[in-house]
C-alpha positions in Angstrom: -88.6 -110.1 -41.0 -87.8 -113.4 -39.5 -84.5 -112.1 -38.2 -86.3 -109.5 -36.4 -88.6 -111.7 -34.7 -85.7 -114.0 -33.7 -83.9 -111.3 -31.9 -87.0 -109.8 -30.1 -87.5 -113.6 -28.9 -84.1 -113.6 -27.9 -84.5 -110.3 -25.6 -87.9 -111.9 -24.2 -86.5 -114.9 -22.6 -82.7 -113.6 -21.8 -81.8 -113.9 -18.6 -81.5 -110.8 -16.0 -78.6 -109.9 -14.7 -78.9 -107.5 -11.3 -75.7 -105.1 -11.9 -73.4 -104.9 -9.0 -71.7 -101.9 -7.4 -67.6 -102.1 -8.6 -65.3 -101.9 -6.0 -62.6 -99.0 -6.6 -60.8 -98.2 -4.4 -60.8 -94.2 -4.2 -57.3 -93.9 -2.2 -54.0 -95.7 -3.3 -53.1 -95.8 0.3 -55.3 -97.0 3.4 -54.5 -94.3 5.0 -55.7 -90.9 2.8 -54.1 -88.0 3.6 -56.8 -85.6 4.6 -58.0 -84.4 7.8 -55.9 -84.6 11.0 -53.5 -87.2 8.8 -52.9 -84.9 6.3 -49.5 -84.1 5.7 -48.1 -81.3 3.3 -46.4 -82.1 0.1 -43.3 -80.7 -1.0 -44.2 -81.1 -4.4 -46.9 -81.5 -7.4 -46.8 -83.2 -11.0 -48.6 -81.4 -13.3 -48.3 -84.0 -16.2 -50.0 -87.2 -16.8 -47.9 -89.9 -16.9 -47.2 -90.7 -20.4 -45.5 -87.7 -20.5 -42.0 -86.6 -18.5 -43.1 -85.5 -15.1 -43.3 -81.5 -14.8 -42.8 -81.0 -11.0 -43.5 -78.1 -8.9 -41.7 -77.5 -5.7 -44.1 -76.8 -2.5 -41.8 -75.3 -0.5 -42.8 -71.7 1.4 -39.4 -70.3 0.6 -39.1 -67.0 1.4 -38.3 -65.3 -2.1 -36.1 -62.0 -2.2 -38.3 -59.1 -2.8 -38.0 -57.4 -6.1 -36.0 -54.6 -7.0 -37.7 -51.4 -7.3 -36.6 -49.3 -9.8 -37.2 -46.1 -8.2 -34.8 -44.4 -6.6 -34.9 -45.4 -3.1 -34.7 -42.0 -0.4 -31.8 -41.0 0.8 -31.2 -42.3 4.2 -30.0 -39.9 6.8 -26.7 -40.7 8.1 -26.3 -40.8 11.6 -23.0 -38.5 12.6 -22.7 -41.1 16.1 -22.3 -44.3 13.8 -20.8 -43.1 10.7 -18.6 -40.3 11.1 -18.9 -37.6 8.5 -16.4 -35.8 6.6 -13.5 -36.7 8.8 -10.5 -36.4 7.5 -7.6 -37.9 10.5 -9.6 -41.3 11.2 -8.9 -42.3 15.1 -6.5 -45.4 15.3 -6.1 -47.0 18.9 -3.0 -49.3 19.1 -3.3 -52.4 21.6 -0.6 -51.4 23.7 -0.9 -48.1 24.7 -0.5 -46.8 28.2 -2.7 -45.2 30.9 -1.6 -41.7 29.4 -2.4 -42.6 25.8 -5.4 -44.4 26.3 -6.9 -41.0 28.2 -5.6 -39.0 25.7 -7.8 -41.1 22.7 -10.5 -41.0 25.0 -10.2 -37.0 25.1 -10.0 -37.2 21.2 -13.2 -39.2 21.1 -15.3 -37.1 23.0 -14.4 -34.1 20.9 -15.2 -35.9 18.0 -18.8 -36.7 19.0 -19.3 -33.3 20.3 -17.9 -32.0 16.7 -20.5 -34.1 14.9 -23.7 -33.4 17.2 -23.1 -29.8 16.2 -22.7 -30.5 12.7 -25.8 -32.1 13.0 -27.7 -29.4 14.7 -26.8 -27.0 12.8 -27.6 -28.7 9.7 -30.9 -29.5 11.0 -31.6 -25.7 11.8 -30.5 -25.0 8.2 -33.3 -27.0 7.0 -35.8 -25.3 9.1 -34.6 -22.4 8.4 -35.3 -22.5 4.8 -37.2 -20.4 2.7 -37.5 -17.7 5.9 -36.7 -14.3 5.6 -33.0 -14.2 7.5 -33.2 -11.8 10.4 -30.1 -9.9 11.5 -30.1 -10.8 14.8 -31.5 -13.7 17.0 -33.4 -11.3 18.8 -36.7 -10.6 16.7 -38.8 -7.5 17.9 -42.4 -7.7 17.8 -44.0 -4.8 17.3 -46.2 -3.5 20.1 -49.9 -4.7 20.5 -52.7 -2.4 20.6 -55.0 -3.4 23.4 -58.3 -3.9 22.4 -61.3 -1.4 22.9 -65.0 -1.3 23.3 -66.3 0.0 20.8 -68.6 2.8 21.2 -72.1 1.4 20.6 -73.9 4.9 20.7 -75.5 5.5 16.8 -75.1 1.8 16.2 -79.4 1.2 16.4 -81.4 3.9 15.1 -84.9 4.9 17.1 -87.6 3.1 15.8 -90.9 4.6 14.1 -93.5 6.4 16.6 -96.4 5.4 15.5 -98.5 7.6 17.4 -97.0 10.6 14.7 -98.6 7.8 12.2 -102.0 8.6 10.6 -104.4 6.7 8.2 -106.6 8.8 5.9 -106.3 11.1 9.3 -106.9 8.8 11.0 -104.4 8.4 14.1 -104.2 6.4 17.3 -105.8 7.8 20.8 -108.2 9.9 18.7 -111.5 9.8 20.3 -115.1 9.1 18.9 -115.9 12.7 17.8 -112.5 13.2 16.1 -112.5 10.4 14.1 -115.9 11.3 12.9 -114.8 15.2 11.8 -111.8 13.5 10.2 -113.7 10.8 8.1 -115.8 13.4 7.2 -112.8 15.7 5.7 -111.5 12.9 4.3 -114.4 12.1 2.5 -115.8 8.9 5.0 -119.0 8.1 5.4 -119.4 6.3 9.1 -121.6 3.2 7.8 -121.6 1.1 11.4 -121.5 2.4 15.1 -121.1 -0.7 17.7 -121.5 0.6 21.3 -120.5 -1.5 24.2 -120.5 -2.1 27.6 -117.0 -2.8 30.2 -117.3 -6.7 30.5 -117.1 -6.9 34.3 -120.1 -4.7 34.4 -122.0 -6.7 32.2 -122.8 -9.6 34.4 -123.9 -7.0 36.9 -126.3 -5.3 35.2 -127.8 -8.5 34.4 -128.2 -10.0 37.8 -129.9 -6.6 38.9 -132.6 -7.0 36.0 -133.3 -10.5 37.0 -133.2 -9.3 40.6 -136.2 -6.7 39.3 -138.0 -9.8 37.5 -136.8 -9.1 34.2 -136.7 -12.3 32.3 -137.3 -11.9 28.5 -134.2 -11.5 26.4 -134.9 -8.7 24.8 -136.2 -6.2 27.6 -132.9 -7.9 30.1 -131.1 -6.3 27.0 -132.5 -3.3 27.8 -132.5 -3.7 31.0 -128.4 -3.4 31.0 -128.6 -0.5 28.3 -130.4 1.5 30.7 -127.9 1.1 33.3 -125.2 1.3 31.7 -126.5 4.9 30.2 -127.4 5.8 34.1 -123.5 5.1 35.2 -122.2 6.6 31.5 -120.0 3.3 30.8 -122.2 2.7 27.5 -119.5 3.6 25.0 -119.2 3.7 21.3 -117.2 0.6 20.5 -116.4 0.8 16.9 -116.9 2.8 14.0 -116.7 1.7 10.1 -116.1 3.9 7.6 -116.3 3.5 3.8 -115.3 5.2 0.5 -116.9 3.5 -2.2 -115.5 5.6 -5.2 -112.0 4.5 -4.0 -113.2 0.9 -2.3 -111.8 2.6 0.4 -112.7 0.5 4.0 -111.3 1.7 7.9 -113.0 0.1 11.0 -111.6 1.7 14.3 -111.5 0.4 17.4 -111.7 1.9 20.9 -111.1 1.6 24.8 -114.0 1.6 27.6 -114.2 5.1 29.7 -111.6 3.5 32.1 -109.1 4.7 29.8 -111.3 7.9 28.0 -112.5 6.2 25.2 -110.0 6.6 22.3 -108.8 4.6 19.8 -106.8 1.7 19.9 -107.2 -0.3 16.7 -107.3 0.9 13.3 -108.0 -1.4 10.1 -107.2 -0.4 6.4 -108.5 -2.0 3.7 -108.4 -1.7 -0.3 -110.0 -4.1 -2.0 -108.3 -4.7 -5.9 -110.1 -4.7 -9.4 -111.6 -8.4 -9.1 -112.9 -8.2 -12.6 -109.4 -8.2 -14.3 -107.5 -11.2 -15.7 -104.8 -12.8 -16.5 -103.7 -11.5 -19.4 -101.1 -9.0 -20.5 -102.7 -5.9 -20.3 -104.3 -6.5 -16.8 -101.6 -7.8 -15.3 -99.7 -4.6 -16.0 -102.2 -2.9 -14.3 -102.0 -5.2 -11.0 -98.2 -5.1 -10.9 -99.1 -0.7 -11.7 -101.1 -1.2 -8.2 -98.4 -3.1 -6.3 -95.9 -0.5 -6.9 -97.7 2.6 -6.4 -98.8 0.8 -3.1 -95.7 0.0 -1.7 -94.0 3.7 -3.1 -96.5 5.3 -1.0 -95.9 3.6 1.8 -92.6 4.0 2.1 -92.7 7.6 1.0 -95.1 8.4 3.6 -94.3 6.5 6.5 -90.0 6.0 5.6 -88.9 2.1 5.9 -90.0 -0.4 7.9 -88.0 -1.2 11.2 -88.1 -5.0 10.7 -88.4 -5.6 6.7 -89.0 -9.2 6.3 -92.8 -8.5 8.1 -93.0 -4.7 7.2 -93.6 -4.0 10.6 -92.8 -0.2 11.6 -92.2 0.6 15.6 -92.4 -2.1 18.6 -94.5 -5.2 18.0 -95.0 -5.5 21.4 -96.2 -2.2 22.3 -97.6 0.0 19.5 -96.9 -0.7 15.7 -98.2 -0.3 12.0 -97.9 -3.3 9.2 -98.7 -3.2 5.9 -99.1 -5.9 3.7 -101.1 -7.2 0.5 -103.1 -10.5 -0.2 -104.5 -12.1 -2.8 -104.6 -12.0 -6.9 -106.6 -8.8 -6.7 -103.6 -7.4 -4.7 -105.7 -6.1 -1.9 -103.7 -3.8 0.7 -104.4 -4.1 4.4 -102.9 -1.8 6.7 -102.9 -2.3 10.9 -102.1 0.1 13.4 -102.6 -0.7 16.9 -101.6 0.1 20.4 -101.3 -3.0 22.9 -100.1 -1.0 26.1 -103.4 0.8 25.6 -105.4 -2.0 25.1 -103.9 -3.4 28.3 -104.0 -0.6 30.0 -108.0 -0.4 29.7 -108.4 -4.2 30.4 -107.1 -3.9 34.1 -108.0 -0.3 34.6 -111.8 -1.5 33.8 -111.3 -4.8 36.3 -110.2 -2.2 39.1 -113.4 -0.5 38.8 -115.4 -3.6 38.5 -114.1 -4.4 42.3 -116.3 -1.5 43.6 -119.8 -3.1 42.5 -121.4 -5.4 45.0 -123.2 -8.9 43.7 -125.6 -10.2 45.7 -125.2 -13.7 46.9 -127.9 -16.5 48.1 -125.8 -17.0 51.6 -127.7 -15.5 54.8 -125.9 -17.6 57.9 -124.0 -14.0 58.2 -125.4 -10.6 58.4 -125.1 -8.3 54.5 -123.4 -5.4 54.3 -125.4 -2.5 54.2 
C-alpha cells in the first residue's frame, strides 16, 4: 500500500517534459528526385538489405515478339522480285560488250513479260473457281422480254348499288306513301310522323307573322304552319316504325319538296334479349344471334366492299353499314344517300332566293 502511494507521489511532482518534433530527414539526398528533377532509374532492388540484392533492370528494351504457333498465311510471291519456277537463271558477266549487254537486256524483258502472264492467268484461275466453264469467251444472254402493262380491266369489281338494297322493304328514294303501304305489308306500325318545313323558308314565314302582329309562341307556330300549307312546302319529315313482337325499330328520313320528298336516310334497329346472362346457356344463345345476324346479311346483301367497316357501295355517295353493339348484341343497320341529301340542301337554298324580306331601310325607293 505504501509502495503505491510512493509512486503516485512520484507521478504528482515529476517534472514535464514538452516532446519535440524529431528531425528525419525524409530524402537521403538534398536534392529528391521527383518533379522536374526526376530522373529515370535503370534499375530497382526488391530485397531488403540483409539479404543479396535482387535487381531489376528498368530498361524499355524492345523485347522480340513471341512466336505464334499458328501457321502463319502464305505470302504471295511476287513474280517481279522473286522469279518463279525458272529453270536457266540469267548470269550477266562484267565485261560484256554493247551486243551482249542488249542481248541480256532482250532476255530480261521476256522474262518479266513471261512472269506477269503467269501471274494473270493464275489470278483468273482463282476467280474462276467454282464457275460453270463456258466453251467459249463469248457468253450469250438469252433475249429479254420487254416489259408490259398489264391489262387492269377485271382487276376491281363494281361495287354494291345500294339503291337495289332494301330494309324490311324498305328502299332508298321511296316516298312517304310507299313506305307507309310497305310497313304495313311488312307488318309496321308507323308510331311517329315529324313534318317539317325547308329551313330558308322558315325565317320568312316568321318575319311575316310578326309583320301581321303575331307575337305569342304558340300562334307564330302556327302562324308558319299555315303558310307553309298555303305554298305546299310543309312536308312529312320522318316516319318511325315499330315491330314489337320482333323488337323490330326503322326511322326514315326524307328530302324537302325541292327534291320530291323521298327518302334519304333509313335506320335499322334490333334491340337483343337484355334479360339473359352470363352463363352458359345464354351465352349460346347470344353467340346463336350473332351468327344468324351476320349469315343474313351476307346472304342477302353478298359481302361487303370494304370489310374492316362492313360498309357496302361508296361512302361518299350512297352506302349501307351494318354493325352490332353492345352485350345484348344489338344490330344496327344504315342506309343512306348523301348526293341526295346534298342535292336537296342547295336545291332548297335556290328557291329560298325568290322570297323577298323586308328590311327597316327607306333612303331608297322598295321594289314593288
Amino acid at each position: 500500500m505504501k509502495k503505491i502511494y510512493l509512486i503516485a507521489l512520484m507521478m504528482l511532482f515529476a517534472p514535464v517534459v514538452a516532446a519535440q518534433e524529431p528531425e528525419v530527414p525524409l530524402f537521403d539526398d538534398t536534392t529528391p528526385n521527383l518533379g522536374r528533377n526526376a530522373k529515370p532509374l535503370d534499375s530497382i532492388v526488391l530485397t531488403p538489405a540483409p539479404l543479396p540484392p535482387v535487381r531489376v533492370s528498368l530498361n524499355n528494351e524492345k523485347k522480340p515478339a513471341p512466336v505464334s504457333q499458328s501457321t502463319p498465311p502464305a505470302k504471295v510471291s511476287d513474280p517481279l522480285s522473286t522469279p518463279g519456277a525458272r529453270t536457266v537463271p540469267i548470269t550477266i558477266d562484267r565485261d560484256v560488250s554493247d551486243a551482249t549487254a542488249a542481248d541480256l537486256a532482250a532476255r530480261l524483258q521476256a522474262e518479266i513479260a513471261r512472269t506477269r502472264a503467269e501471274k494473270e492467268s493464275k489470278t483468273e484461275q482463282v476467280e474462276n473457281a467454282g464457275q460453270p466453264s463456258v466453251a467459249s469467251d463469248v457468253v450469250e444472254v438469252p433475249p429479254q422480254k420487254t416489259a408490259e402493262t398489264p391489262d387492269l380491266e377485271g382487276l376491281f369489281a363494281k361495287i354494291h348499288d345500294v339503291y337495289t338494297f332494301d330494309i324490311a322493304g324498305f328502299m332508298l328514294g321511296m316516298t312517304p306513301d310507299e313506305i307507309a303501304d310497305a310497313a304495313e305489308e311488312a307488318g309496321y306500325r308507323v308510331t311517329k310522323v315529324e313534318r317539317g318545313i325547308p329551313l330558308f323558308r322558315t325565317s320568312f314565314y316568321e318575319q311575316n307573322c310578326r309583320d301581321a302582329r303575331v307575337y305569342r309562341p304558340e300562334q307564330i307556330r302556327r302562324c308558319i304552319i299555315n303558310q307553309a300549307l298555303s305554298d305546299e312546302v310543309y312536308y312529312v319529315s320522318s316516319l318511325t316504325l315499330s315491330r314489337k313482337a320482333t323488337k323490330e325499330y326503322v326511322q326514315i328520313l326524307f328530302t324537302s319538296p325541292a327534291t320530291d320528298n323521298v327518302a334519304y336516310k333509313i335506320y335499322y334497329e334490333n334491340k337483343g334479349d337484355n334479360s339473359l346472362n352470363f352463363t352458359r346457356r345464354n351465352l349460346a344463345k347470344k353467340l346463336r344471334r350473332k351468327e344468324a345476324f351476320w349469315n343474313l346479311m351476307f346472304e342477302t346483301y353478298g359481302l361487303p366492299d370494304d370489310s374492316e367497316k362492313l360498309i357496302w357501295g361508296d361512302p361518299d355517295k350512297a352506302y349501307m353499314q351494318a354493325m352490332m353493339q353492345g352485350s345484348n348484341y344489338n344490330a344496327y343497320i344504315v342506309m343512306e344517300d348523301k348526293d341526295l341529301f346534298d342535292r336537296d340542301y342547295f336545291d332548297a337554298e335556290d328557291q329560298a332566293k325568290d322570297l323577298q324580306y323586308r328590311h327597316s331601310f327607306t333612303f331608297a325607293p322598295a321594289e314593288e
